[in-house]
C-alpha positions as CSV (number, residue, x, y, z in Angstrom):
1,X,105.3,71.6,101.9
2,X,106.2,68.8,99.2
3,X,103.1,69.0,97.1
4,X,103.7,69.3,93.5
5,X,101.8,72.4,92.9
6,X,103.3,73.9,95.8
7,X,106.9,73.3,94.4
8,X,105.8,74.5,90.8
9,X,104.7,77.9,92.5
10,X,107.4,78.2,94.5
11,X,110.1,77.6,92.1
12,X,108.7,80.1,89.3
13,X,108.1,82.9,92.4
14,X,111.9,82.6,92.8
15,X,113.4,82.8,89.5
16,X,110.1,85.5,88.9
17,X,112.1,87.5,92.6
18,X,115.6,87.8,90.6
19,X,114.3,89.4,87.7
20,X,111.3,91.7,88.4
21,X,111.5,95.5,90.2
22,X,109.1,96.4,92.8
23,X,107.5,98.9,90.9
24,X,107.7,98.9,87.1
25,X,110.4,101.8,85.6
26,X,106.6,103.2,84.2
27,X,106.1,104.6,87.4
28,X,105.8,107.9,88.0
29,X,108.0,109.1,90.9
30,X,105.4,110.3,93.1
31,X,103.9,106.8,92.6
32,X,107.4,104.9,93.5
33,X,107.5,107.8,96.4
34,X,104.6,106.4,98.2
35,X,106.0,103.0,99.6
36,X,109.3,102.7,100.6
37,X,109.9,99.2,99.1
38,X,113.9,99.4,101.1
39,X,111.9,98.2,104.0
40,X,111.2,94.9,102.7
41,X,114.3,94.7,101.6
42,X,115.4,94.2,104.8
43,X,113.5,91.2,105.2
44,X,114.8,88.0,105.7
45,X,113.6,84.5,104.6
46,X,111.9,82.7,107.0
47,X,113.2,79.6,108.7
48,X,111.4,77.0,111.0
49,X,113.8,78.1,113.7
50,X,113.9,82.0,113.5
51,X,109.6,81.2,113.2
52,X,109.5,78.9,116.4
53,X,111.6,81.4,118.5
54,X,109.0,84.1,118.8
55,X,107.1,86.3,121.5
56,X,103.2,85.2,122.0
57,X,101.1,87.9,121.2
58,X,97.5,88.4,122.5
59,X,94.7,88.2,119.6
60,X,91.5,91.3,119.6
61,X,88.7,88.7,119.8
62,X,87.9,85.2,119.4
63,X,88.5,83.9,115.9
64,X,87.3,80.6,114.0
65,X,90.7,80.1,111.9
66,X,94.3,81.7,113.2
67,X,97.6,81.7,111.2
68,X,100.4,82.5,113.8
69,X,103.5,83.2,112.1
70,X,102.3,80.9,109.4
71,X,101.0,78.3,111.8
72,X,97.3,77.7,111.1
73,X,94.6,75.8,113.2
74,X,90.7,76.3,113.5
75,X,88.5,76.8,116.6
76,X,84.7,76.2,116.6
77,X,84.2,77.0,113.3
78,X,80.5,77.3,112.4
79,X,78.8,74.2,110.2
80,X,79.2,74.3,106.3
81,X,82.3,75.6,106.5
82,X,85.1,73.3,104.8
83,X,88.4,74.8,106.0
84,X,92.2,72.9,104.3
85,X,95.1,74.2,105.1
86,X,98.0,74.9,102.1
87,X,99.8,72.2,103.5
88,X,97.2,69.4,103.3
89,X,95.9,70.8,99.7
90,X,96.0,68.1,97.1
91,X,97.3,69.5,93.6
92,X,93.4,69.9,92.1
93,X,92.8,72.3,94.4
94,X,96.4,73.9,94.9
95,X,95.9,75.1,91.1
96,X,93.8,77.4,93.0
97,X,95.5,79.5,95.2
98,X,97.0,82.5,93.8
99,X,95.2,81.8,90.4
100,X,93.9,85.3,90.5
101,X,97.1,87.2,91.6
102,X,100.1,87.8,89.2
103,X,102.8,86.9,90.7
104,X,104.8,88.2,88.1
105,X,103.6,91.9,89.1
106,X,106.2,92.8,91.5
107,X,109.1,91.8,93.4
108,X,106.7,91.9,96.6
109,X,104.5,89.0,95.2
110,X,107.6,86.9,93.7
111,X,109.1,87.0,97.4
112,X,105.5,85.9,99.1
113,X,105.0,82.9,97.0
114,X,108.3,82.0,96.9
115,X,108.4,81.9,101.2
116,X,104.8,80.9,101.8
117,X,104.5,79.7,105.0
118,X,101.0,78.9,105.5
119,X,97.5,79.6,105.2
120,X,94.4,77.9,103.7
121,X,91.6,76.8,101.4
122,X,88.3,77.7,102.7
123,X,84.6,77.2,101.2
124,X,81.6,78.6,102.7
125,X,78.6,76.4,101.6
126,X,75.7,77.7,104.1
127,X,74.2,80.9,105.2
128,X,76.7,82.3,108.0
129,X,74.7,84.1,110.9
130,X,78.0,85.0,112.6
131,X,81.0,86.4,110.7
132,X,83.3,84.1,109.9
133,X,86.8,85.9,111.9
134,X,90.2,84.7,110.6
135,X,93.2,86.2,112.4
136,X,96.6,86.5,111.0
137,X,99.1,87.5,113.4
138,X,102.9,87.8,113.1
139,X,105.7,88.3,116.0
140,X,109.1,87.4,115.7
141,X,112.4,88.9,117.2
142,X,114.0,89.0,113.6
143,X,112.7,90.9,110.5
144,X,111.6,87.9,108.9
145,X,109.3,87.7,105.9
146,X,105.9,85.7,107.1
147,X,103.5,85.3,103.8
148,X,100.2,83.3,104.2
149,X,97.6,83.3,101.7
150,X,94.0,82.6,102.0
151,X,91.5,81.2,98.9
152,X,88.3,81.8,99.7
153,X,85.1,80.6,98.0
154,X,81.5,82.0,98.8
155,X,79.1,79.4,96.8
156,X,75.8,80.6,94.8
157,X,73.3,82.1,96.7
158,X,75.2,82.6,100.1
159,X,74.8,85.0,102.5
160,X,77.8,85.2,104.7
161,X,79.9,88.1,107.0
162,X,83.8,87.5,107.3
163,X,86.4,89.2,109.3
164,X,89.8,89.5,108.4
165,X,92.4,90.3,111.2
166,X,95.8,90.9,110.4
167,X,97.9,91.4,113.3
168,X,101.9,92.8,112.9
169,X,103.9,92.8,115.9
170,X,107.4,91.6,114.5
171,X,108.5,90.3,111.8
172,X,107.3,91.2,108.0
173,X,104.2,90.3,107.9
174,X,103.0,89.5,104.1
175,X,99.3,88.6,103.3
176,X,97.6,87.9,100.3
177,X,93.6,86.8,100.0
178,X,92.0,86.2,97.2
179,X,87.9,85.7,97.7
180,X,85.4,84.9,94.8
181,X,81.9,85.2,95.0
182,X,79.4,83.1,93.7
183,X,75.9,84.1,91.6
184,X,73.7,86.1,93.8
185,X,75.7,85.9,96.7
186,X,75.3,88.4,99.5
187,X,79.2,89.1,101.6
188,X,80.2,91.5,104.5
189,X,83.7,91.5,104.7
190,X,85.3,94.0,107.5
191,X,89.2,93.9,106.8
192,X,91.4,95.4,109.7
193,X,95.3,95.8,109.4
194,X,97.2,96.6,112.8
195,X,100.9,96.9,112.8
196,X,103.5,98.2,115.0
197,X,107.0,99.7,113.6
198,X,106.9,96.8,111.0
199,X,106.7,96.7,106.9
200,X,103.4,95.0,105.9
201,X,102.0,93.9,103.1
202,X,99.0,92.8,102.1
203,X,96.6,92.0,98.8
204,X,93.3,90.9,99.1
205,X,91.4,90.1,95.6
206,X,87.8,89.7,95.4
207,X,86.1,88.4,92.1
208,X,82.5,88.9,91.9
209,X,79.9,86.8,90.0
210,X,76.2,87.6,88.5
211,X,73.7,89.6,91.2
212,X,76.7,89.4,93.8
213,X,76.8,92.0,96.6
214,X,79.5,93.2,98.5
215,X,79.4,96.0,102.0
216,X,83.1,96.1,102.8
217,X,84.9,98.0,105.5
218,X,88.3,98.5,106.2
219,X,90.7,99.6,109.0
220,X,94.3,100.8,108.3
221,X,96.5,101.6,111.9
222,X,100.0,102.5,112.0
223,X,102.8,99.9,110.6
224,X,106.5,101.3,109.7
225,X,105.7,100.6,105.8
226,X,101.8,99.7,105.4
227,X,101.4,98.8,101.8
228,X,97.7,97.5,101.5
229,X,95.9,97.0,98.5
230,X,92.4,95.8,97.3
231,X,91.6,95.1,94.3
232,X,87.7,94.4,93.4
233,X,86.7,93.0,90.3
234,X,82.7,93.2,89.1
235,X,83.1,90.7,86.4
236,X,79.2,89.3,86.9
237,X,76.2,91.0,85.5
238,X,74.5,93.4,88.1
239,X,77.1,92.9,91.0
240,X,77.6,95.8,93.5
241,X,80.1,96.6,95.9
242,X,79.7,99.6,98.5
243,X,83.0,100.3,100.7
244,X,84.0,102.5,103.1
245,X,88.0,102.7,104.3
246,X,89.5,104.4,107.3
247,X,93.6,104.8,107.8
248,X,94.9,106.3,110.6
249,X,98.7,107.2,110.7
250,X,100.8,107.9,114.1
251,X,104.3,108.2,115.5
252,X,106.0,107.6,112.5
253,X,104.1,105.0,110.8
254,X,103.5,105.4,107.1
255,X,100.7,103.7,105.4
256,X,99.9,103.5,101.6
257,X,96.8,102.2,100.8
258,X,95.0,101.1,97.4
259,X,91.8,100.7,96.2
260,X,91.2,99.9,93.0
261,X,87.7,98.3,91.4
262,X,87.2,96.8,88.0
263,X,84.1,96.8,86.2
264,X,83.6,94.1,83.5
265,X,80.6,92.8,84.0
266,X,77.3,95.0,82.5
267,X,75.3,97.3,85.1
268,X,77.6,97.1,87.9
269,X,77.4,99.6,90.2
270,X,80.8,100.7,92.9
271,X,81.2,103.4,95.7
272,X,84.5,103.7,97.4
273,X,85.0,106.3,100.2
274,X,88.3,106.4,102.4
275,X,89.2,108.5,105.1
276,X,92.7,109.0,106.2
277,X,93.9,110.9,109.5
278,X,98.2,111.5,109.4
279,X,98.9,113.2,113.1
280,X,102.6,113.4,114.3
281,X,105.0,113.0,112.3
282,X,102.7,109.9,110.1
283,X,102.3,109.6,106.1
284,X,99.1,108.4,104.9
285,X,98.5,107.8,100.9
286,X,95.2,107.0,99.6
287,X,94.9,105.8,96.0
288,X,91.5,104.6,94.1
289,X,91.0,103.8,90.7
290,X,87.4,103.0,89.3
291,X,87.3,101.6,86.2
292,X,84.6,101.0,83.6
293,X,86.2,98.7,80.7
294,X,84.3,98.2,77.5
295,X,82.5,95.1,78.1
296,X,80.7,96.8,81.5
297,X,78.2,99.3,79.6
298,X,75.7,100.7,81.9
299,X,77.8,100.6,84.7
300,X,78.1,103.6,87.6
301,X,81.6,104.2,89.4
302,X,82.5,106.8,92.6
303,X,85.4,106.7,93.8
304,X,86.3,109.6,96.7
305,X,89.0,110.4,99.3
306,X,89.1,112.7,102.4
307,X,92.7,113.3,104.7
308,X,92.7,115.2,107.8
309,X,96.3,116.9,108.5
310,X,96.1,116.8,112.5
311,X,99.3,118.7,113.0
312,X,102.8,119.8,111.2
313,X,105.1,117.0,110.7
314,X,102.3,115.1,109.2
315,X,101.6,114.3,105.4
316,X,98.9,113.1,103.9
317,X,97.5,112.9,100.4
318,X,94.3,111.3,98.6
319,X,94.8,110.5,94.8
320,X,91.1,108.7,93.1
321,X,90.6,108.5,89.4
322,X,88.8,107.4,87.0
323,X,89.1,105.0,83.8
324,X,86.0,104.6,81.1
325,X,86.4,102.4,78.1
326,X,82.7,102.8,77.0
327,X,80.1,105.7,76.6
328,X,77.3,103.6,77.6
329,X,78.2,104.7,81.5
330,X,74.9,105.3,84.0
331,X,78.1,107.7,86.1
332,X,81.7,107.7,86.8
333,X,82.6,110.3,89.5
334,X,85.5,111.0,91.3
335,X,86.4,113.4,93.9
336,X,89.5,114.2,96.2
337,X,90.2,116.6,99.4
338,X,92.1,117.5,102.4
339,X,91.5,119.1,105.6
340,X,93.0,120.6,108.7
341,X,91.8,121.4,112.1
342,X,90.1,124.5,112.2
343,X,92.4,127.2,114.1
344,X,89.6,129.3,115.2
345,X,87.7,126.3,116.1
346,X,91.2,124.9,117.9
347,X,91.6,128.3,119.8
348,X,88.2,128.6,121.0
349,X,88.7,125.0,122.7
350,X,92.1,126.1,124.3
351,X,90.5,129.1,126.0
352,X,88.4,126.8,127.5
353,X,91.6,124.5,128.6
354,X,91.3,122.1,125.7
355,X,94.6,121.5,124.6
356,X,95.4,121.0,121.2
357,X,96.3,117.3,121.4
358,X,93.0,117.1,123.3
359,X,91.4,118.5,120.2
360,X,92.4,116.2,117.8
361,X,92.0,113.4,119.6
362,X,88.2,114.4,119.9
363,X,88.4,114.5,116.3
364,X,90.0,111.5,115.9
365,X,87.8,109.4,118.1
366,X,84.9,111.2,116.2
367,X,85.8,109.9,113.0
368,X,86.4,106.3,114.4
369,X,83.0,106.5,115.8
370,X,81.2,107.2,112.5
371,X,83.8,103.8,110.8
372,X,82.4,102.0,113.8
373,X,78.4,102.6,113.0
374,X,79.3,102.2,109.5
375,X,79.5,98.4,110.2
376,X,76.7,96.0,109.6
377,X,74.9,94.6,112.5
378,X,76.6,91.3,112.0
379,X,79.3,92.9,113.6
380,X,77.9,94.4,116.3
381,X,79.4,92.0,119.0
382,X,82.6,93.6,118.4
383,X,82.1,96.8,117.9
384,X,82.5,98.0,121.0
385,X,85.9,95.5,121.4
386,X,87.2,97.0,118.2
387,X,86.6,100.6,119.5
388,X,88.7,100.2,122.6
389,X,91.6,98.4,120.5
390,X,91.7,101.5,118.3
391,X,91.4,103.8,120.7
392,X,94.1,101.8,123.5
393,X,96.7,103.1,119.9
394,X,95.6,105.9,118.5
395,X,95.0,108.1,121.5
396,X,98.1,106.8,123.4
397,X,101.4,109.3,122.7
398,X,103.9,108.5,120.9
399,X,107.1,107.5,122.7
C-alpha cells in the first residue's frame, strides 16, 4: 500500500512503537498482571513471504467478506452494501480508518498500524435481512503479527445484523474495528474470538448516534494471550446498547477481556453482563467500566460480571465499576461474583457415576446454551453451527 494516507499512518505508528509502553507506568500491577504483553513481543513483522507460506484453515460458516492473513475478497454480498478494501481506499476516505482509535495508547496499537496488512471500508446503506458475516482468520507457521482493520458505517435509519469472526490458528492475529452508527439506527452485532495457543488482539469501537440501538453478543474461547477489548461510546441522545459476553478459558489459554461503555450523549441507557468459565489450568479476566460523563445527564449504567472456577489450577476474576460525572443519573449499578461447582451437588452426581469432568462439562454446555438463545433470531441459521464449533473445543481434553 502506497497511498498517501496509508504512508502518513504508518510512518507516525512506527516512530509512536519506539516510544510508547504497553501499558502506561499509571497502572496498577494487578492491571499490568492481566495480559502478558511478552507474548506479543515475540511477534514478528509480517512479510509477503512468511504470509504466502501458510497452512489453509477451514472457516465456521459461510461469510460475505474474508481477510485471510490480511488477504481480503467478498463473496455474495447482499445489495447496498459498498465494500473497499484498505488497499484500493483513496485518501478522502483513508482519513477514516482508525480516526476513532488512538494510536498513541499503547505499544499494541502503534505495532498494528504500523504493519497493517489488510482489511476494509464498508458502508451499509439498506436494511440487511441476513447478517452481514465477515471472517478474519490468521494461520501461519511463524509468530508473525497479522493486523487488519475494519471501518464500518451503518447509515441513518438502518436496520442491519453483523457477524464478526475472528479466527487464530497461527500467527499473531491483531484486529481492530471501529463501527459508527448512524441516527435511529437499529444493529445486532455478534462478535466471536477463537484462538488456539496464539496471542490475540483485538479492539472493536462502536460510536453511537441519536435514537441508535445496539443488542451485542460476544464469544471469547481459548488463545495463549486473548486481549479483547470493546469499547462503546453513547455519544447520541437516547441511544441504547444491551450486551451480553461469554469467555471460556481451557488448557492453558488465558483471556483478558474489556468492556468498557461511554455515556456522553443525554438519556442513554447501557447493560453489560459477562460470563466467564476458567477450567484446567485457564485464566479468565473480566473488566467493565460504565461511565456517565457530565454531558450524559439522565443516563442509566449496569455493568455486572459472573466467573465459574470449574476446578484447581484455574483462575478467574471479574472486576466492573463505575464512573459518574453528573448527579442527574436515572441509575448506575455495578455488581461482581464468583462461583464454584457445588461439592455436594458434584458428589451426588459421582455416586451416580457422573464424573467430575462429566459435571462440568454439563455445566459448561449449560451455560453456552443460555449465550446461544441469547442471540437474536437473525442469527438463528447458525446457531446450531456455532453450538457444535464451541462444543467440538471446549468439551474436548486438553492434550
Amino acid at each position: 500500500m502506497s497511498i498517501k494516507w496509508f504512508s502518513e499512518l504508518r510512518d507516525r505508528a512506527r516512530e509512536l512503537a519506539q516510544k510508547i509502553p504497553y501499558q502506561q507506568i499509571r497502572d496498577s500491577p494487578s492491571v499490568k498482571y492481566y495480559t502478558d504483553w511478552n507474548a506479543f513481543e515475540r511477534c514478528i513483522e509480517p512479510s509477503p513471504g512468511v504470509i504466502a507460506d501458510s497452512p489453509t484453515i477451514n472457516l465456521p460458516t459461510e461469510l460475505n467478506v474474508v481477510s485471510m492473513n490480511g488477504i481480503v475478497s467478498t463473496i455474495n454480498t447482499p445489495g447496498g452494501i459498498n465494500v473497499i478494501s484498505l488497499e484500493e481506499l483513496n485518501n478522502e476516505l483513508g482519513k477514516l480508518i482508525l480516526k476513532s482509535i488512538d494510536i498513541s495508547e499503547s505499544k499494541a496499537l502503534a505495532r498494528h498500524a504500523a504493519n497493517l496488512v489488510g482489511g476494509a471500508y464498508i458502508e451499509i446503506d439498506n436494511d440487511l435481512d441476513k447478517p452481514l458475516k465477515i471472517g478474519i482468520a490468521a494461520a501461519t507457521k511463524s509468530p508473525v503479527l497479522l493486523p487488519t482493520h475494519y471501518t464500518i458505517l451503518v447509515n441513518d435509519n438502518i436496520k442491519a445484523s453483523l457477524s464478526l469472526f475472528m479466527l487464530g490458528a497461527g500467527g499473531c492475529p491483531s484486529t481492530t474495528a471501529e463501527i459508527y452508527l448512524g441516527e435511529g439506527s437499529r444493529l445486532n452485532i455478534l462478535t466471536v474470538g477463537m484462538h488456539e495457543q496464539v496471542p490475540s488482539y483485538a479492539l472493536i469501537k462502536v460510536i453511537m448516534g441519536n435514537d441508535a440501538e445496539i443488542t451485542a453478543r460476544t464469544l471469547l474461547i481459548g488463545g495463549a494471550m486473548n486481549h479483547h477489548r470493546e469499547d462503546y461510546v453513547l455519544q447520541g441522545r437516547n441511544s441504547s446498547i444491551n450486551h451480553l459476553g461469554l469467555e471460556v478459558g481451557y488448557g492453558k489459554s488465558r483471556i483478558d477481556y474489556q468492556v468498557n461503555i461511554m455515556h456522553t450523549g443525554e438519556k442513554g441507557t447501557s447493560y453489560s453482563r459477562v460470563l466467564g468459565i476458567a477450567r484446567d489450568k485457564s485464566f479468565v479476566i473480566h473488566r467493565a467500566l460504565g461511565r456517565i460523563t457530565d454531558s450524559a445527564k439522565w443516563s442509566d449504567t449496569s455493568v455486572e460480571g459472573k466467573v465459574f472456577i470449574m476446578n484447581e489450577g484455574a483462575y478467574a476474576a471479574s472486576v466492573p465499576i463505575i464512573m459518574v460525572d453528573t448527579g442527574d443519573v436515572n441509575g448506575a449499578r455495578h455488581s461482581a461474583a464468583d462461583a464454584s461447582p457445588d461439592e455436594d451437588q458434584v458428589n451426588y452426581l459421582r455416586l451416580r457415576g457422573i464424573g467430575r469432568d462429566e459435571v462440568t462439562d454439563l455445566i459448561i454446555h449449560e451455560m453456552i446454551s443460555q449465550f446461544i438463545e441469547s442471540l437474536p433470531t437473525e442469527y438463528s441459521a447458525d446457531a446450531e453451527t456455532l453450538r457444535s464449533l464451541i462444543m467440538s473445543r471446549i468439551l474436548a481434553k486438553p492434550q
